[in-house]
mmCIF file of the N, C-alpha and C atoms, coordinates in Angstrom:
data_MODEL
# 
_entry.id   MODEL 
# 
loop_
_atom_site.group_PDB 
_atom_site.id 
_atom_site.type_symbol 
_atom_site.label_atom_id 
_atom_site.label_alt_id 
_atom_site.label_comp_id 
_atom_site.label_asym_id 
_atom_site.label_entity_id 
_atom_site.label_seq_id 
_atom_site.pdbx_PDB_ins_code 
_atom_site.Cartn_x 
_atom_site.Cartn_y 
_atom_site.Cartn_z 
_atom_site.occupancy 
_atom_site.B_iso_or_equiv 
_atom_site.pdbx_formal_charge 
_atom_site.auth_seq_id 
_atom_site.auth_comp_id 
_atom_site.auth_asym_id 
_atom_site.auth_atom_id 
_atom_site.pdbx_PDB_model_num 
ATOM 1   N N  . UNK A 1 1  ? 1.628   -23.338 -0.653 1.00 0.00 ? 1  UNK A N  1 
ATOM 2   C CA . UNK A 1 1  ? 2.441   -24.517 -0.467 1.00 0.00 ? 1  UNK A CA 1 
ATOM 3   C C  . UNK A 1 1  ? 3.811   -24.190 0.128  1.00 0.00 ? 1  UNK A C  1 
ATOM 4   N N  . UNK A 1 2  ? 3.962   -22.811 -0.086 1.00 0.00 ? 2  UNK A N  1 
ATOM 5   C CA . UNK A 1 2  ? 5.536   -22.210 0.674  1.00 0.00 ? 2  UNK A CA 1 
ATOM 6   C C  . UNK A 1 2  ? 5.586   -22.919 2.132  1.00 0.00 ? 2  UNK A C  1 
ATOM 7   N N  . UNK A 1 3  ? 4.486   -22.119 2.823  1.00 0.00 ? 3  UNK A N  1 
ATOM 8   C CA . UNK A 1 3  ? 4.346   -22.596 4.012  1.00 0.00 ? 3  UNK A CA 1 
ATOM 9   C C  . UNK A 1 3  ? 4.496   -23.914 4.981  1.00 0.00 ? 3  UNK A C  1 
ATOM 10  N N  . UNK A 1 4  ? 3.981   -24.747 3.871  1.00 0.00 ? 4  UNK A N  1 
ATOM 11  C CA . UNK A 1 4  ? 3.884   -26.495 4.005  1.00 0.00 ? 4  UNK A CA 1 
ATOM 12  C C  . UNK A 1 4  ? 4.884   -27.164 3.836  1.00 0.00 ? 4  UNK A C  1 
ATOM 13  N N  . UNK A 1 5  ? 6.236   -26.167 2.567  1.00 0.00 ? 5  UNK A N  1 
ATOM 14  C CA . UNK A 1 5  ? 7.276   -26.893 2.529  1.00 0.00 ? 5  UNK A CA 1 
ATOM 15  C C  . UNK A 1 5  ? 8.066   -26.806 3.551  1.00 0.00 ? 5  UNK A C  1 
ATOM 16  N N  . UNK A 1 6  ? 8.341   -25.423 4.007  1.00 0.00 ? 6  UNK A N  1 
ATOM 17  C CA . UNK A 1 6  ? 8.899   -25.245 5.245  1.00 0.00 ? 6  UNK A CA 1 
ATOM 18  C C  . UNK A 1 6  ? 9.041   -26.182 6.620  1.00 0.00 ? 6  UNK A C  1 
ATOM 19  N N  . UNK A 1 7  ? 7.850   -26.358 7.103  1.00 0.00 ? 7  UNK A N  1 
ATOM 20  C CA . UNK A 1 7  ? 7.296   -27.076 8.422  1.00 0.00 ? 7  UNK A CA 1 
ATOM 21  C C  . UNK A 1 7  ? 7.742   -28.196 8.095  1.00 0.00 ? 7  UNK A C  1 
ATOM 22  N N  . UNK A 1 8  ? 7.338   -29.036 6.682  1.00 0.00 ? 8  UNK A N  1 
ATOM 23  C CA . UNK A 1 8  ? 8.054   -30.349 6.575  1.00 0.00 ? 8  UNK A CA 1 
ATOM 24  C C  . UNK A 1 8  ? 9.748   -30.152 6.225  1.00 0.00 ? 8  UNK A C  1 
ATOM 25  N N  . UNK A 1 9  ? 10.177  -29.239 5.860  1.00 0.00 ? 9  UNK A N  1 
ATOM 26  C CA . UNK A 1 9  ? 12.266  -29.167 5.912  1.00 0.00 ? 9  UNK A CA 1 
ATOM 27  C C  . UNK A 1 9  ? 12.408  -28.945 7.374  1.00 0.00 ? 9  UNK A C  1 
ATOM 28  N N  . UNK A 1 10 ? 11.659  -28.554 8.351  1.00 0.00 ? 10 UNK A N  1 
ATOM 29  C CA . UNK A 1 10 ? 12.191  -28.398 9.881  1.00 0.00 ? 10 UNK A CA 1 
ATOM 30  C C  . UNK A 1 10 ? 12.004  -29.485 10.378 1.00 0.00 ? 10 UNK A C  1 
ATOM 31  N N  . UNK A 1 11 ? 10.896  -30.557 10.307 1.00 0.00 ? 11 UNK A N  1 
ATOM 32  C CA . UNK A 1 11 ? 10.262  -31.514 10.888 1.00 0.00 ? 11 UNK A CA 1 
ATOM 33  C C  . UNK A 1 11 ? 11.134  -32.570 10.575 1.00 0.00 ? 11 UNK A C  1 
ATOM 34  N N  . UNK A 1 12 ? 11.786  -32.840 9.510  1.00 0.00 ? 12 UNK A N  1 
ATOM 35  C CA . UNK A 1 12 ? 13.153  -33.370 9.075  1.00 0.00 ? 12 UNK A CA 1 
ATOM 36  C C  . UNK A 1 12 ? 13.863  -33.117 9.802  1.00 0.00 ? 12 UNK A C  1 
ATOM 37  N N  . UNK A 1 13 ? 14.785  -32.321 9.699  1.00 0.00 ? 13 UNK A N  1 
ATOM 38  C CA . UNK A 1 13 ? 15.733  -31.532 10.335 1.00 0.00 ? 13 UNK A CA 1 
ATOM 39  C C  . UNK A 1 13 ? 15.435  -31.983 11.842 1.00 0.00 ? 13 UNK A C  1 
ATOM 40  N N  . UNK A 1 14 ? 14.504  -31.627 12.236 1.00 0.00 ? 14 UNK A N  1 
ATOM 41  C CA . UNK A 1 14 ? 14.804  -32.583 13.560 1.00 0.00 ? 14 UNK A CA 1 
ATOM 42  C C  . UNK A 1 14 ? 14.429  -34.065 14.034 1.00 0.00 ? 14 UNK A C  1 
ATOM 43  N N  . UNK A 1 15 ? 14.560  -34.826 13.090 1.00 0.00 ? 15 UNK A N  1 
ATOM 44  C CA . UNK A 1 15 ? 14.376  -36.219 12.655 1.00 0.00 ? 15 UNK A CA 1 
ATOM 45  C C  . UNK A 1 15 ? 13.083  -37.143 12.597 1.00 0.00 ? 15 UNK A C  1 
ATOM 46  N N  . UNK A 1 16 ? 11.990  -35.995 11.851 1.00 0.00 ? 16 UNK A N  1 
ATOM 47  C CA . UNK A 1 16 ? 10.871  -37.111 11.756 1.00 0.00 ? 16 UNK A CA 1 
ATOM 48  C C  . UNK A 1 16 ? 11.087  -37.707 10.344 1.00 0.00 ? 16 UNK A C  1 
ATOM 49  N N  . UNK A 1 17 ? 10.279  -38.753 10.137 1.00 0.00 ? 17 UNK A N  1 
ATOM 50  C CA . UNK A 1 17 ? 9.847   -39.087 9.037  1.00 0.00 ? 17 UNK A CA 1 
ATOM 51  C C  . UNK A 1 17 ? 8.238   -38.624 8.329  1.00 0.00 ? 17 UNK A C  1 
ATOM 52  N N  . UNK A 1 18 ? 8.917   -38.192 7.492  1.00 0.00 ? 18 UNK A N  1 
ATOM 53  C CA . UNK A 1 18 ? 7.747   -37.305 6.725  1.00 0.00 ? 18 UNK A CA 1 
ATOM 54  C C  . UNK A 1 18 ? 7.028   -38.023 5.869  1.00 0.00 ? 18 UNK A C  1 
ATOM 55  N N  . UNK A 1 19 ? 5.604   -38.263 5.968  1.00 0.00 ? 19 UNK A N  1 
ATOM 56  C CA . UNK A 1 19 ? 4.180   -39.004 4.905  1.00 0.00 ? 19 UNK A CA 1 
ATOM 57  C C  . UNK A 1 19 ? 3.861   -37.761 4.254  1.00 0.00 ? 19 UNK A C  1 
ATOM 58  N N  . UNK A 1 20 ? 3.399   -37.804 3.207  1.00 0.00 ? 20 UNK A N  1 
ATOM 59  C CA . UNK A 1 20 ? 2.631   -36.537 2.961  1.00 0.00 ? 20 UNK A CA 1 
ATOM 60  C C  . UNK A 1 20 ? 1.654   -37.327 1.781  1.00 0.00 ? 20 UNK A C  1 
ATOM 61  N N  . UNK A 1 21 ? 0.524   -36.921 2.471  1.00 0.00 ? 21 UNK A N  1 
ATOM 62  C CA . UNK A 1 21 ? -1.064  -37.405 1.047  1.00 0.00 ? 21 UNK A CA 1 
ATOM 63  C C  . UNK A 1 21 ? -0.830  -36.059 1.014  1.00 0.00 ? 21 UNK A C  1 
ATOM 64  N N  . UNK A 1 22 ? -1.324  -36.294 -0.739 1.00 0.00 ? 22 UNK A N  1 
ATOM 65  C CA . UNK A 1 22 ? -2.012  -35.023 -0.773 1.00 0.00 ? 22 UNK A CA 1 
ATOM 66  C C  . UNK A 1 22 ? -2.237  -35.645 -2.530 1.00 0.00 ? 22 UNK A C  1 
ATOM 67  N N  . UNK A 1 23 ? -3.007  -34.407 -3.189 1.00 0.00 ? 23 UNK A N  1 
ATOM 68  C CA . UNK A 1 23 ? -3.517  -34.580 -4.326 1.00 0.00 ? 23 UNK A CA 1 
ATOM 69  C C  . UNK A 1 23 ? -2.651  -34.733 -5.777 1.00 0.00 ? 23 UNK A C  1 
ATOM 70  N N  . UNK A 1 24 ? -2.012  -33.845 -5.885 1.00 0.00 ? 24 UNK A N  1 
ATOM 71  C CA . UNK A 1 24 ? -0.524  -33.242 -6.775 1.00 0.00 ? 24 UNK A CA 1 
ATOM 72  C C  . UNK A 1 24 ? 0.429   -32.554 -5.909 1.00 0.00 ? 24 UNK A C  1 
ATOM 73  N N  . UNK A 1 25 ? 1.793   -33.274 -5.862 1.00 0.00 ? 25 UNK A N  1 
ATOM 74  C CA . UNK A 1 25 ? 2.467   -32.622 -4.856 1.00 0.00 ? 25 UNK A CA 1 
ATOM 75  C C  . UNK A 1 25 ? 3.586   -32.017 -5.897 1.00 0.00 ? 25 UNK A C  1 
ATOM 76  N N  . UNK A 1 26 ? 3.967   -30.620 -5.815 1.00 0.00 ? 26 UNK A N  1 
ATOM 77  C CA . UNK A 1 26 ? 4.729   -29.996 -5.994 1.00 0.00 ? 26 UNK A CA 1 
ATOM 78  C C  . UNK A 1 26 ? 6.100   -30.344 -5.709 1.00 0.00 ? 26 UNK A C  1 
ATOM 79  N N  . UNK A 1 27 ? 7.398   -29.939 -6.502 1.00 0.00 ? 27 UNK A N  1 
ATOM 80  C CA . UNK A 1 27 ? 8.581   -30.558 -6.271 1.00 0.00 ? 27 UNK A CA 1 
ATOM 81  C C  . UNK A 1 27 ? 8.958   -30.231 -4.920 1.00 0.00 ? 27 UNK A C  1 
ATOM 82  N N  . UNK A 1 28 ? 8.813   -28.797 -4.391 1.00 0.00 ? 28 UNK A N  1 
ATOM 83  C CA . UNK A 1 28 ? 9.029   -28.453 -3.036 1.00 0.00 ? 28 UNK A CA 1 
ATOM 84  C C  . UNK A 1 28 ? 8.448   -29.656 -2.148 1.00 0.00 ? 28 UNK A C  1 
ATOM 85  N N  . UNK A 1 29 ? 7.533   -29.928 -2.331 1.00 0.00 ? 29 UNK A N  1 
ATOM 86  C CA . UNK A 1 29 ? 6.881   -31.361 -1.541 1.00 0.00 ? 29 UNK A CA 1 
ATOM 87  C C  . UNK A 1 29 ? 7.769   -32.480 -1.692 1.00 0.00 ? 29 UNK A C  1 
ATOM 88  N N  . UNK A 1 30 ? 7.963   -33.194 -2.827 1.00 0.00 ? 30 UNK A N  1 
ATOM 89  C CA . UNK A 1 30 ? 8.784   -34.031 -3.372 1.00 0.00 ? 30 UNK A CA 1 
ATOM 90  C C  . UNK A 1 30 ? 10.037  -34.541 -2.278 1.00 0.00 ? 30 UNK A C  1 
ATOM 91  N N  . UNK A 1 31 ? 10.673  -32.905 -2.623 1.00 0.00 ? 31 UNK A N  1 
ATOM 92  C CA . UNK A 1 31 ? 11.857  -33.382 -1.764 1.00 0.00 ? 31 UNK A CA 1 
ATOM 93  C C  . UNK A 1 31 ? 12.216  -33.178 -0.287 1.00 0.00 ? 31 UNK A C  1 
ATOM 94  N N  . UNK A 1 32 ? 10.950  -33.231 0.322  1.00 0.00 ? 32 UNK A N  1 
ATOM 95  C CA . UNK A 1 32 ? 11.257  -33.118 1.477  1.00 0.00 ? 32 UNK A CA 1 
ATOM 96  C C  . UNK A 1 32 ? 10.552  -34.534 2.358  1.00 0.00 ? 32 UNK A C  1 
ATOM 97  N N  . UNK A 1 33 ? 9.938   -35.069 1.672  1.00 0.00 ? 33 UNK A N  1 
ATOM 98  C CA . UNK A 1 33 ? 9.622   -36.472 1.988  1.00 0.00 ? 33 UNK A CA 1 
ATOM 99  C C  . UNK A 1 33 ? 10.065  -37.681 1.932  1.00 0.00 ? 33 UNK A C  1 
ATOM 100 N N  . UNK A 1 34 ? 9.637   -38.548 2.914  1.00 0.00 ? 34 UNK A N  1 
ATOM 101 C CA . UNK A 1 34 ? 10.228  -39.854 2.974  1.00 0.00 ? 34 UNK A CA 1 
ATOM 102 C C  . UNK A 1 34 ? 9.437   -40.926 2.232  1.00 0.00 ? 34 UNK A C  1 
ATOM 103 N N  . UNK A 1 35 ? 8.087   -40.397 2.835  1.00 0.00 ? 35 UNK A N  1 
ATOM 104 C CA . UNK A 1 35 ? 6.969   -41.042 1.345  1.00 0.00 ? 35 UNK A CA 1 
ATOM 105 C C  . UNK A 1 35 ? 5.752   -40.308 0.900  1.00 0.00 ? 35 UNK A C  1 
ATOM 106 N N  . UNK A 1 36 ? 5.700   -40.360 -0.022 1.00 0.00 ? 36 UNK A N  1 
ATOM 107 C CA . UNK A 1 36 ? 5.041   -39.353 -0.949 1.00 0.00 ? 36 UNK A CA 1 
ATOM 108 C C  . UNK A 1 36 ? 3.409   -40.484 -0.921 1.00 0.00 ? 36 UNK A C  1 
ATOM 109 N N  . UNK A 1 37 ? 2.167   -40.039 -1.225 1.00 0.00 ? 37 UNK A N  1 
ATOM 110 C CA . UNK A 1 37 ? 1.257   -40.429 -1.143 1.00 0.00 ? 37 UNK A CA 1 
ATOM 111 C C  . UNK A 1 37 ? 0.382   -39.620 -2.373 1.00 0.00 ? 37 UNK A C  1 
ATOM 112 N N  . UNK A 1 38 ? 0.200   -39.715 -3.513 1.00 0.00 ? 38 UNK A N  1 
ATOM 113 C CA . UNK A 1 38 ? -0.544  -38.723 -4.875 1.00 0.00 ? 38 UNK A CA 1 
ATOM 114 C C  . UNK A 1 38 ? -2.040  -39.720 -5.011 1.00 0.00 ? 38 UNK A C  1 
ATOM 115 N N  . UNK A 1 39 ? -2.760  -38.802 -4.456 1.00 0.00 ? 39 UNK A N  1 
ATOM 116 C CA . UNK A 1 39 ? -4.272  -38.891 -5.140 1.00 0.00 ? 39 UNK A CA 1 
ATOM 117 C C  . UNK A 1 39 ? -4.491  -39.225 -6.213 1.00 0.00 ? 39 UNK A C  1 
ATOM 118 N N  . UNK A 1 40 ? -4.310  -38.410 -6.633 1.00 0.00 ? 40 UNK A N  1 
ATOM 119 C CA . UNK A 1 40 ? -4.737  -37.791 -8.027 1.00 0.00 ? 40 UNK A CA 1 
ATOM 120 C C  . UNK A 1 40 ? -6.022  -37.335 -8.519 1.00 0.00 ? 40 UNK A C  1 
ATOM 121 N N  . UNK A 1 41 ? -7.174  -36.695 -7.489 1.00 0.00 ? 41 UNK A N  1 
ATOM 122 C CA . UNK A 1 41 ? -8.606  -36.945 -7.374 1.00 0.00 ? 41 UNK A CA 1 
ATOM 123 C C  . UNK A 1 41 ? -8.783  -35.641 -8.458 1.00 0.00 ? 41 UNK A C  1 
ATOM 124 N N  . UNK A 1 42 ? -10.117 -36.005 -9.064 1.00 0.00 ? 42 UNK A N  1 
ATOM 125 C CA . UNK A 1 42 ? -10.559 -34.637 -9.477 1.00 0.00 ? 42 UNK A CA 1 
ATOM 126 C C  . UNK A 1 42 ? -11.617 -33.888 -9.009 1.00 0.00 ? 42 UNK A C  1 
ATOM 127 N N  . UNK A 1 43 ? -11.139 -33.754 -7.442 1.00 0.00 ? 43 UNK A N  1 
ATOM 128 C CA . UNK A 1 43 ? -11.762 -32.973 -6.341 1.00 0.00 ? 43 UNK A CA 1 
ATOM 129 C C  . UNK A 1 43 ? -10.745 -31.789 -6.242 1.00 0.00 ? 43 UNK A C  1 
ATOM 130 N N  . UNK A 1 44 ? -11.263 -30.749 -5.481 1.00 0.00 ? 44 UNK A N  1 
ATOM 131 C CA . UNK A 1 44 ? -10.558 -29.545 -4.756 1.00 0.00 ? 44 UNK A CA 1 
ATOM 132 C C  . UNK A 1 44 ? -9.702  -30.425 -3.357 1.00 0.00 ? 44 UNK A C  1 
ATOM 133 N N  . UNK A 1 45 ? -8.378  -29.628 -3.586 1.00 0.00 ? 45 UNK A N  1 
ATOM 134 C CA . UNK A 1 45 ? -7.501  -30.055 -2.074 1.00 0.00 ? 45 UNK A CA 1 
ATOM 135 C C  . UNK A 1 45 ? -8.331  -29.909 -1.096 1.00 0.00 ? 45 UNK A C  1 
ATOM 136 N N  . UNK A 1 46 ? -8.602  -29.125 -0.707 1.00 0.00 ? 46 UNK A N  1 
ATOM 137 C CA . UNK A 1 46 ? -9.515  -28.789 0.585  1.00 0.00 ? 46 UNK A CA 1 
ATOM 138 C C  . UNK A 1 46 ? -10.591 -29.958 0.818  1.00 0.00 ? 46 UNK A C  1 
ATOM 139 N N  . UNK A 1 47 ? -10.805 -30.438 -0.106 1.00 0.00 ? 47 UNK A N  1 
ATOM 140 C CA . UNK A 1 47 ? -12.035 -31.487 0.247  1.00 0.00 ? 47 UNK A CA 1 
ATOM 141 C C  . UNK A 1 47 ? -11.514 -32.579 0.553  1.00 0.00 ? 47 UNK A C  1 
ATOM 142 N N  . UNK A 1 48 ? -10.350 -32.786 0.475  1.00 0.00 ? 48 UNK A N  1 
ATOM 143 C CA . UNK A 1 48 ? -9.393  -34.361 0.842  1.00 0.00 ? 48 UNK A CA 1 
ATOM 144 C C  . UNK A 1 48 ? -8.562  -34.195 2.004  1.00 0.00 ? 48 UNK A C  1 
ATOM 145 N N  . UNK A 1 49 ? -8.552  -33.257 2.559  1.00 0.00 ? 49 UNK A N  1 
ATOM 146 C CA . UNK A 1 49 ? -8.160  -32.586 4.057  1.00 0.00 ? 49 UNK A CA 1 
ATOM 147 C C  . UNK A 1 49 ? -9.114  -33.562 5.062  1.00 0.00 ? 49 UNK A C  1 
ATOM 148 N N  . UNK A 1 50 ? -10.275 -33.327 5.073  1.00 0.00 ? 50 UNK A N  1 
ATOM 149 C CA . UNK A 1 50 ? -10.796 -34.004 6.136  1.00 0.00 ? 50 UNK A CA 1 
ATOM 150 C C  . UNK A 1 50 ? -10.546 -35.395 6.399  1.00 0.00 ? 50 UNK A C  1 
ATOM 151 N N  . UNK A 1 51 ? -10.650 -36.602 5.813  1.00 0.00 ? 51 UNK A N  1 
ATOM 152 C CA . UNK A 1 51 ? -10.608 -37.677 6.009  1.00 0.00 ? 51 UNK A CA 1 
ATOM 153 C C  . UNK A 1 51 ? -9.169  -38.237 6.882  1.00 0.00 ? 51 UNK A C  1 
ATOM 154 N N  . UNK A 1 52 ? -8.191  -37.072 6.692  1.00 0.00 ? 52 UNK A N  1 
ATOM 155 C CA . UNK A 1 52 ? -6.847  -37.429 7.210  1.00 0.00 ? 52 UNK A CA 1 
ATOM 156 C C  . UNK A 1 52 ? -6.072  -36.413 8.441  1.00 0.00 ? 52 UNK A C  1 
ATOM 157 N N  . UNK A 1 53 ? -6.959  -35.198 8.033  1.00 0.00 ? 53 UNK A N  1 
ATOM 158 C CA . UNK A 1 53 ? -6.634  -34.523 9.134  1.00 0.00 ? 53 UNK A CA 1 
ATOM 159 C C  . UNK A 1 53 ? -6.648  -35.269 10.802 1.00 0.00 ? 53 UNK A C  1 
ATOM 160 N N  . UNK A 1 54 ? -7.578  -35.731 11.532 1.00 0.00 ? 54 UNK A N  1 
ATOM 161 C CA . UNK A 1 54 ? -7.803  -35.382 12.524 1.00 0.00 ? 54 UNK A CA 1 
ATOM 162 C C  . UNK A 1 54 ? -6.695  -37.039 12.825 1.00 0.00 ? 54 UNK A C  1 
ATOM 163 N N  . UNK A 1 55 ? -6.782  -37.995 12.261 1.00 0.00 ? 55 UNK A N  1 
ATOM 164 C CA . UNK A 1 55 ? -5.853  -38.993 12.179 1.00 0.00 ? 55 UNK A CA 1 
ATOM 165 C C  . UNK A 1 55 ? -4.424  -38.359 12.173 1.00 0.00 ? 55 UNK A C  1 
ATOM 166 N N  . UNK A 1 56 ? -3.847  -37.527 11.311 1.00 0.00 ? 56 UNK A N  1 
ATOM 167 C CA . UNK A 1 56 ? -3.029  -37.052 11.524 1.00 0.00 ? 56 UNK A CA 1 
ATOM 168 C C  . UNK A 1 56 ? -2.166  -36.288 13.036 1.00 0.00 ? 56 UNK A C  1 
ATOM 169 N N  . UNK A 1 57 ? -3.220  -35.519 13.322 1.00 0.00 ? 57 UNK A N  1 
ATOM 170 C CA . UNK A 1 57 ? -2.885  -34.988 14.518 1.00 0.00 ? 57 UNK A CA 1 
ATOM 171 C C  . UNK A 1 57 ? -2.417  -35.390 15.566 1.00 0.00 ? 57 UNK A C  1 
ATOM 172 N N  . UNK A 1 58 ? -3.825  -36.761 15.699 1.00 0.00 ? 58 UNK A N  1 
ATOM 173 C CA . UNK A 1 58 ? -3.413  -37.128 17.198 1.00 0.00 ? 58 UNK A CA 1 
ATOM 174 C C  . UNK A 1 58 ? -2.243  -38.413 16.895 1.00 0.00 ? 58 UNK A C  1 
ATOM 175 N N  . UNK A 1 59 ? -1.918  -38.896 15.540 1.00 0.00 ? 59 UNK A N  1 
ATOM 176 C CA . UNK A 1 59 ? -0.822  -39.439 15.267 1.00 0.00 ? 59 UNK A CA 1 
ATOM 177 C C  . UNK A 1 59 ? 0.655   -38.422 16.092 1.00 0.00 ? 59 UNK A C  1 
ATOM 178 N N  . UNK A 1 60 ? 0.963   -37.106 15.743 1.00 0.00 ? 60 UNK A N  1 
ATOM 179 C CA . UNK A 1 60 ? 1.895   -36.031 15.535 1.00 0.00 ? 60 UNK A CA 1 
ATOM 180 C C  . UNK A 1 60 ? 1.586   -35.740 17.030 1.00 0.00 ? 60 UNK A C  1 
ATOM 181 N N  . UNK A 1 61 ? 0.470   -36.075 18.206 1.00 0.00 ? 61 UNK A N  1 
ATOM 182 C CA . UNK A 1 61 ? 0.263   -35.220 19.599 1.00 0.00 ? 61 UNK A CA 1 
ATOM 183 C C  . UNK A 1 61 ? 1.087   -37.161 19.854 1.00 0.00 ? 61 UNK A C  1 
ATOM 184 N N  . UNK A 1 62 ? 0.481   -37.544 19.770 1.00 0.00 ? 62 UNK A N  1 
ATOM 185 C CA . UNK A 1 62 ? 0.914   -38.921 20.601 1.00 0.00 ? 62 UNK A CA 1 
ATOM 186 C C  . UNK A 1 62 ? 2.274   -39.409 20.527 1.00 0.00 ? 62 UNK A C  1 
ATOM 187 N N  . UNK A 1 63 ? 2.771   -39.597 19.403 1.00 0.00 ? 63 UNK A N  1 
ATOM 188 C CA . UNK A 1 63 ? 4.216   -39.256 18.711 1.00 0.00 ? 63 UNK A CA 1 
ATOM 189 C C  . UNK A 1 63 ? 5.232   -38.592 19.644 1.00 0.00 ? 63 UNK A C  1 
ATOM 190 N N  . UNK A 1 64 ? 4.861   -37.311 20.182 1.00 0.00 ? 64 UNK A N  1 
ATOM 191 C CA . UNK A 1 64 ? 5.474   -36.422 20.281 1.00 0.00 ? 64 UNK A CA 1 
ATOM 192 C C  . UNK A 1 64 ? 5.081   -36.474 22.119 1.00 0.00 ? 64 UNK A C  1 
ATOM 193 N N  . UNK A 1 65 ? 4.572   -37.023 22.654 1.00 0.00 ? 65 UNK A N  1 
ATOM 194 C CA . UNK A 1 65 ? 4.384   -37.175 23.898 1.00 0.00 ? 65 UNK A CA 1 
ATOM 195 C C  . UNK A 1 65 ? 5.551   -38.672 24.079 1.00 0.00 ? 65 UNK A C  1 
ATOM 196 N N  . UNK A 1 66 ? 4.930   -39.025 23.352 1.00 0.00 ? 66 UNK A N  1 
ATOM 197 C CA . UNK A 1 66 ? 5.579   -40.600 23.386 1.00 0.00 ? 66 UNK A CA 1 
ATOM 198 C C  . UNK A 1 66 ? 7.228   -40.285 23.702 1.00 0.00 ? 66 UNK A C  1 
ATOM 199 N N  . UNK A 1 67 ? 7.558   -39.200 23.025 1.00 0.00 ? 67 UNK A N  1 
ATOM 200 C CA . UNK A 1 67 ? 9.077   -39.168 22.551 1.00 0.00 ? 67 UNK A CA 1 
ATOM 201 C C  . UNK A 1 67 ? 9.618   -37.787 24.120 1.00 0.00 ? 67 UNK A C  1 
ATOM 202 N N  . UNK A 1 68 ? 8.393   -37.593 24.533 1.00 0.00 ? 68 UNK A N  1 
ATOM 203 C CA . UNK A 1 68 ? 8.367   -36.661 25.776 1.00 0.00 ? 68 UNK A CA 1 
ATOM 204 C C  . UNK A 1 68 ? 8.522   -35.505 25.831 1.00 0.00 ? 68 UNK A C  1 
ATOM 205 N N  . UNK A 1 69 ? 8.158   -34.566 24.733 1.00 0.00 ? 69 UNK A N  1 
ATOM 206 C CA . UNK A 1 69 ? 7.560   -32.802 24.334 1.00 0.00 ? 69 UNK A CA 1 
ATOM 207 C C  . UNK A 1 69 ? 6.175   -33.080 24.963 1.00 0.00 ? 69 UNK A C  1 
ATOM 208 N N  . UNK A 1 70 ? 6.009   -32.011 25.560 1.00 0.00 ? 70 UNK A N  1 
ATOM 209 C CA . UNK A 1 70 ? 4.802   -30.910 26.009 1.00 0.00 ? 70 UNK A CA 1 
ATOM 210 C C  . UNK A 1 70 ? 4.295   -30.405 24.887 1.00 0.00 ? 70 UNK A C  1 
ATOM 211 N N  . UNK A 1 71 ? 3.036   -31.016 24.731 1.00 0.00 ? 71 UNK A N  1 
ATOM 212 C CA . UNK A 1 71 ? 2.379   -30.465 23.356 1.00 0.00 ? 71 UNK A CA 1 
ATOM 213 C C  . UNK A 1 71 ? 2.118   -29.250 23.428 1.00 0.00 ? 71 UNK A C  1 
ATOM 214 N N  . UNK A 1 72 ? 1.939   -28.731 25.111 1.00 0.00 ? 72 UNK A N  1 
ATOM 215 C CA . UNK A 1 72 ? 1.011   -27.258 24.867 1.00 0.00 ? 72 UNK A CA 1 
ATOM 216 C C  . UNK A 1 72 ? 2.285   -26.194 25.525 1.00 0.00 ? 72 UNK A C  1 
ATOM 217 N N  . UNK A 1 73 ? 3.431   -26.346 25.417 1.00 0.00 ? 73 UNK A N  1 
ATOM 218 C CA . UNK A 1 73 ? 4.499   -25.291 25.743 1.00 0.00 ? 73 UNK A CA 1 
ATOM 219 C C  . UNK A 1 73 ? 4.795   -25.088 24.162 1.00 0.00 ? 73 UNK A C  1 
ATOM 220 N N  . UNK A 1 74 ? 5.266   -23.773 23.942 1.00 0.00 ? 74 UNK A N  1 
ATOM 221 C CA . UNK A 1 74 ? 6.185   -23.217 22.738 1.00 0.00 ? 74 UNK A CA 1 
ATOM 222 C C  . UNK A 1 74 ? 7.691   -23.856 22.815 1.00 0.00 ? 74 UNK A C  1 
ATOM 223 N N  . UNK A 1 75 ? 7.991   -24.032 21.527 1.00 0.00 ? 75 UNK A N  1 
ATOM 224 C CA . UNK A 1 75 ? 9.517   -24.598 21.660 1.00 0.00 ? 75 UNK A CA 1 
ATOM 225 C C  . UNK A 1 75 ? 10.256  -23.177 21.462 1.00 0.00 ? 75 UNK A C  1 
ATOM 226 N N  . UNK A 1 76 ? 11.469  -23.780 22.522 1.00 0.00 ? 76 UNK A N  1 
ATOM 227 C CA . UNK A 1 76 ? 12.203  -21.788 22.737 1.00 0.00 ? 76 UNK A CA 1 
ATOM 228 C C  . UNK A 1 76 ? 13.610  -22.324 21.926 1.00 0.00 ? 76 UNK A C  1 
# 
């Protein structure tokens, strides 16, 4: 979850608004969101990944075209 908190404190930082589903979110999660989304399933995380992943993405590619980044250059 280190990892996850990170990407969402940068993604802030440069002014998105942050959703986050997820199952049990950790305080690191907590506070880096604008809205929080808790399951609460008594499934494995990994199994609640799919239904939102691929929605997600092309939400975050379109978004981000829209706003006029090159999805497929590295940011320098």
């Amino acid at each position: 979850m280190q990892a996850e908190s990170e990407v969402l404190v940068e993604m802030k930082q440069l002014g998105g608004t942050i959703v986050a589903i997820c199952n049990r979110a950790p305080n690191s999660i907590r506070r880096s969101v604008d809205l929080l989304i808790e399951l609460e399933a008594n499934v494995p995380e990994l199994a609640l990944m799919a239904p939102f992943l691929v929605p997600a993405q092309l939400l975050g590619f379109h978004t981000g075209v829209k706003k006029g980044f090159n999805p497929t250059s590295r940011r320098t």
